[in-house]
DSSP file (Angstrom, degrees, kcal/mol; ACC not computed):
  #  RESIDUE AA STRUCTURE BP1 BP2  ACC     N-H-->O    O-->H-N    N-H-->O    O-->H-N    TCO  KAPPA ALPHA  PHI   PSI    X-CA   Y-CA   Z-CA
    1    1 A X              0   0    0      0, 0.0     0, 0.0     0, 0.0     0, 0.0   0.000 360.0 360.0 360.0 151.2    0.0    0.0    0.0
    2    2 A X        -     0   0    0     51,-0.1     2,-0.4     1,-0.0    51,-0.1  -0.294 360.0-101.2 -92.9-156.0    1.7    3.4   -0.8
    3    3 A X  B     +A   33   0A   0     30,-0.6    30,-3.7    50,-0.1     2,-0.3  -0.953  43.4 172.9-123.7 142.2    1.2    6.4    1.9
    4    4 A X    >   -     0   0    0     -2,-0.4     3,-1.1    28,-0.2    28,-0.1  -0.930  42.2-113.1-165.0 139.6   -1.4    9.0    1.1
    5    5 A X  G >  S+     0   0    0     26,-0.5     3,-4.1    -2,-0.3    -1,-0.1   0.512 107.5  66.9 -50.0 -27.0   -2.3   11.5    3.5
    6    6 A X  G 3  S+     0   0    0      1,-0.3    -1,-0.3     2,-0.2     3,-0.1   0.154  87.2  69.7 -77.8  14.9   -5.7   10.4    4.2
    7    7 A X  G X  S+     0   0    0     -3,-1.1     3,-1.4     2,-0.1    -1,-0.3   0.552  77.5  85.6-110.5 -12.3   -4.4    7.5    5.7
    8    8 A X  G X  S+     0   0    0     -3,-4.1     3,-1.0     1,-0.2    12,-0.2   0.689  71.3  77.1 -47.7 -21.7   -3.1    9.8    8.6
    9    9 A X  G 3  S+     0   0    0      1,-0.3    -1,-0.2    -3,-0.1    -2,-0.1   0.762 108.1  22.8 -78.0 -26.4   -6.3    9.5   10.4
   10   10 A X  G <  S+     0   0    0     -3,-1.4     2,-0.3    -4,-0.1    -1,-0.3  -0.206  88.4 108.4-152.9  63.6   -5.6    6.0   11.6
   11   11 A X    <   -     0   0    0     -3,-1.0     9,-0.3     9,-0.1     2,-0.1  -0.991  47.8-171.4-124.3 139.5   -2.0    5.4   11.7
   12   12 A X        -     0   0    0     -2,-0.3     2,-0.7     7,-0.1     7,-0.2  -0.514  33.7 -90.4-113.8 162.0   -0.5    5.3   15.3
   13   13 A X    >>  -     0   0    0      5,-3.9     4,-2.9     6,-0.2     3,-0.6  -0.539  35.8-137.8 -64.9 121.2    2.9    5.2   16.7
   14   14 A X  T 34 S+     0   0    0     -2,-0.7    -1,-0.1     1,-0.2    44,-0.1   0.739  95.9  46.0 -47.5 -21.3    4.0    1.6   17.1
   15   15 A X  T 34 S+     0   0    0      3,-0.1    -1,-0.2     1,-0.0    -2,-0.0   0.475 136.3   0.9-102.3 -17.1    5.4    2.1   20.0
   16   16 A X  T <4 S-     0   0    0     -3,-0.6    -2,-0.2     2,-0.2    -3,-0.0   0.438  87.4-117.3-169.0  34.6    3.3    3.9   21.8
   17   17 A X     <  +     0   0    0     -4,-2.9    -3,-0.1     1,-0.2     3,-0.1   0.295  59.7 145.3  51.5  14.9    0.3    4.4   19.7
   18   18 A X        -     0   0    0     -6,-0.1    -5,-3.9    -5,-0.1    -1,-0.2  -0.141  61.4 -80.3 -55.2 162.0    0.4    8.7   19.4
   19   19 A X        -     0   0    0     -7,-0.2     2,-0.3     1,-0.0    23,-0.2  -0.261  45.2-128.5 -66.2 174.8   -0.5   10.4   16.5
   20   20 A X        -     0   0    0     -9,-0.3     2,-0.3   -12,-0.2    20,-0.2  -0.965  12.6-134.4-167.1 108.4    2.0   10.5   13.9
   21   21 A X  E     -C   39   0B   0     18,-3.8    18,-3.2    -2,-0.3     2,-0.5  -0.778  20.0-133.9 -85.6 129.0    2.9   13.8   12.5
   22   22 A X  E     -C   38   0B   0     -2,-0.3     2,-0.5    16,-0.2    16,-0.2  -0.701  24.5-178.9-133.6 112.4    3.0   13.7    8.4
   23   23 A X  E     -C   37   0B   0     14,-2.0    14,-1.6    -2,-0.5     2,-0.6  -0.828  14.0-151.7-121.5 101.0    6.3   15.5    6.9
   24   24 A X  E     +C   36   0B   0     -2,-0.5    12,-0.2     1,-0.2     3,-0.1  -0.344  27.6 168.2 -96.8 138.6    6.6   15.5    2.8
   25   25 A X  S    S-     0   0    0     10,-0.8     2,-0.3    -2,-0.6    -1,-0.2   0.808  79.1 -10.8 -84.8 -81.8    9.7   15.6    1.1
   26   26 A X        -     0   0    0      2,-0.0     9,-2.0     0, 0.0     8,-1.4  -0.958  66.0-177.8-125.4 147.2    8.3   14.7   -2.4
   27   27 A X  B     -B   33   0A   0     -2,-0.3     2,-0.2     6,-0.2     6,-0.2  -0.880  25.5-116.4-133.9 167.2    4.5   13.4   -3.6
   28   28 A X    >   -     0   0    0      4,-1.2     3,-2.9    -2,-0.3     4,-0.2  -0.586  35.8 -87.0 -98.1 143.2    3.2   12.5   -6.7
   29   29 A X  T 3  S+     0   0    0      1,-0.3    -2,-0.0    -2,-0.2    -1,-0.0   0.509 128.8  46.7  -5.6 -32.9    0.2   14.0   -9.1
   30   30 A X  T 3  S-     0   0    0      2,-0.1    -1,-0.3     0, 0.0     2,-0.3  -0.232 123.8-103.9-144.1  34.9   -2.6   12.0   -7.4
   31   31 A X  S <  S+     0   0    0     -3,-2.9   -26,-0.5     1,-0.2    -2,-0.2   0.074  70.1 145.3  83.8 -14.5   -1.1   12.9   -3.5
   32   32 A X        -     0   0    0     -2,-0.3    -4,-1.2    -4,-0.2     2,-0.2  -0.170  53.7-125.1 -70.7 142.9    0.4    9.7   -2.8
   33   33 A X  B     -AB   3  27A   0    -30,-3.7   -30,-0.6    19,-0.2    -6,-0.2  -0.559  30.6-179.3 -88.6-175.9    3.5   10.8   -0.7
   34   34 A X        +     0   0    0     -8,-1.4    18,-2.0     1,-0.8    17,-0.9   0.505  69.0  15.3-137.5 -71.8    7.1    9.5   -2.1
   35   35 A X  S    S+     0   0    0     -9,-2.0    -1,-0.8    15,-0.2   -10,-0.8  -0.762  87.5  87.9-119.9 147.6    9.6   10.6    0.1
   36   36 A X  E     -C   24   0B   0     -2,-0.3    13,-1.6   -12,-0.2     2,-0.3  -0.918  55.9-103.2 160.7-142.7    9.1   12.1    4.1
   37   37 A X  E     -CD  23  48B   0    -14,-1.6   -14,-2.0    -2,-0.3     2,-0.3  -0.987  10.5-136.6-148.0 147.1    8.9   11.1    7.2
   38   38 A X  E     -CD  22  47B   0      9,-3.1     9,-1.5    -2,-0.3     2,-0.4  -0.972  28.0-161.4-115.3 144.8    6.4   10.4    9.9
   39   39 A X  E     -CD  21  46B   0    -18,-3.2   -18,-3.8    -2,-0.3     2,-0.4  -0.752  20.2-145.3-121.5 161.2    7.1   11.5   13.9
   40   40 A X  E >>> - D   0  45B   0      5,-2.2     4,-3.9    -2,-0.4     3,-2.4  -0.740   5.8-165.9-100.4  69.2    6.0   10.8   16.6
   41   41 A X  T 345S+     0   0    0     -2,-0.4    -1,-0.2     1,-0.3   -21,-0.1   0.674  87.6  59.9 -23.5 -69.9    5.8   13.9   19.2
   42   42 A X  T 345S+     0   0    0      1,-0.2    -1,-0.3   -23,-0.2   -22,-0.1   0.589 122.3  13.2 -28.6 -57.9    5.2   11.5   22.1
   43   43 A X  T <45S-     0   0    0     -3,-2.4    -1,-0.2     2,-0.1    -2,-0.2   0.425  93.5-121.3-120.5 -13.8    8.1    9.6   22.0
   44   44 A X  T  <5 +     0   0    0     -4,-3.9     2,-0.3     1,-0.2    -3,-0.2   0.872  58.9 150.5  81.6  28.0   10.1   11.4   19.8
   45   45 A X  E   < -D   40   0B   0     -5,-1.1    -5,-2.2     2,-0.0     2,-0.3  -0.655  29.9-158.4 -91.1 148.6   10.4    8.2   17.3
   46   46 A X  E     -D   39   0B   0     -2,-0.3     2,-0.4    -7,-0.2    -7,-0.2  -0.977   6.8-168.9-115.2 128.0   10.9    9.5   13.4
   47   47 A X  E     -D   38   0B   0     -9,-1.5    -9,-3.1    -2,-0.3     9,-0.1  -0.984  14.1-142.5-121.0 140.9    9.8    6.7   10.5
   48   48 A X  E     -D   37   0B   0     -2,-0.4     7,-2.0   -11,-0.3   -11,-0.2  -0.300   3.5-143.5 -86.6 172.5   10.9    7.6    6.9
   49   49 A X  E     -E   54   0C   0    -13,-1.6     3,-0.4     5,-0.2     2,-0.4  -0.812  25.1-177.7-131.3  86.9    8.5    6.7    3.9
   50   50 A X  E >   -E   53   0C   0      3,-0.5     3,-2.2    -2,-0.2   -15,-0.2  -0.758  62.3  -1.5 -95.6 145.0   10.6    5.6    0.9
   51   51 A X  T 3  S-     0   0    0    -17,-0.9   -16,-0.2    -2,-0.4    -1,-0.2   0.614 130.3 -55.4  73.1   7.8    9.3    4.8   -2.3
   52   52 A X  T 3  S+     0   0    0    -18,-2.0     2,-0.5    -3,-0.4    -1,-0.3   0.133 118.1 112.7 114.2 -30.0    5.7    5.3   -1.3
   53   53 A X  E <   -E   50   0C   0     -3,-2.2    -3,-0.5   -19,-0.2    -1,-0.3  -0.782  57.7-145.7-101.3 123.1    6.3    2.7    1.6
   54   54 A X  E     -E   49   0C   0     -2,-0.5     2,-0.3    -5,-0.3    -5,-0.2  -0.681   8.5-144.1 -54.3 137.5    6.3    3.6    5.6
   55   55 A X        +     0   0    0     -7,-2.0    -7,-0.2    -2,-0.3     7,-0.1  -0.934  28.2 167.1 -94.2  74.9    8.6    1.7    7.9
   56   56 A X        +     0   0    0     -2,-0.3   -42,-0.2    -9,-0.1    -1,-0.1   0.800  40.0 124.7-104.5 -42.4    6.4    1.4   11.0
   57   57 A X  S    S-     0   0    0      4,-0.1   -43,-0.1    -3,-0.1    -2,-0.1   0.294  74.7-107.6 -24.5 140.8    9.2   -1.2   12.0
   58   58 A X    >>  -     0   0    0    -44,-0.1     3,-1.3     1,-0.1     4,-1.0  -0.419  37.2 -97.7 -69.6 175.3   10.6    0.2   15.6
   59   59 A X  T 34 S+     0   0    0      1,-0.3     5,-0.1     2,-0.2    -1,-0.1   0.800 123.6  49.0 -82.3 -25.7   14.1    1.7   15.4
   60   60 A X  T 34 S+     0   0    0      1,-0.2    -1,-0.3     3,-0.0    -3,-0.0   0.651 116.2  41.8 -91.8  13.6   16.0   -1.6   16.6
   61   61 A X  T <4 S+     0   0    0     -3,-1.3     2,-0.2     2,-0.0    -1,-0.2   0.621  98.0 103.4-110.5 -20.0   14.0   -4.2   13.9
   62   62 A X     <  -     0   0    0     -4,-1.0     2,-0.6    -6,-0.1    -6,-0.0  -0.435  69.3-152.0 -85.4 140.0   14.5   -1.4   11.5
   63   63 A X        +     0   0    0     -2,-0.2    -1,-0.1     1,-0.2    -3,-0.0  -0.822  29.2 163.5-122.9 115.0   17.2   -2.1    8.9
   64   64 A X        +     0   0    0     -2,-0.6    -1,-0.2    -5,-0.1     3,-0.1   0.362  37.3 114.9-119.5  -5.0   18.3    2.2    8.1
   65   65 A X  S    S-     0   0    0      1,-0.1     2,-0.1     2,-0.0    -2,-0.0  -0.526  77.0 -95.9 -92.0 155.6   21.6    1.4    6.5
   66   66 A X              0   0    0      1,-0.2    -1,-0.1    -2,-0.0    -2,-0.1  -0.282 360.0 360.0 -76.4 165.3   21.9    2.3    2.7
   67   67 A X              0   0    0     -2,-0.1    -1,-0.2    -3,-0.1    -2,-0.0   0.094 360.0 360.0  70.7 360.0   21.3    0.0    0.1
């Protein structure tokens, strides 16, 4: 599933189920986001969205290194 903003309304932090603040780097023609990030105020967690995809993974299952 890609990420598109309307999808903010019920995605939670994984970790401790806050809202998730929606930061876009780049989206496409028909709003689906591309690039960003979403944070998490609460706990002060960041997950990127590359390629359309969110990484809800917590930070120590989540695999950040490039390539």
């Amino acid at each position: 599933m890609r990420m598109r903003k309307e999808l903010m309304e019920i995605l939670a932090c994984p970790l401790c189920k806050g809202d998730l603040e929606l930061s876009i780097v780049e989206e496409d023609a028909n709003g689906e986001v591309i690039t960003g990030t979403l944070y998490c105020p609460r706990c002060d967690e960041r997950y990127p969205i590359e390629d359309g995809i969110p990484n809800l993974l917590p930070p120590d299952l989540r695999d950040d290194s490039p390539g």
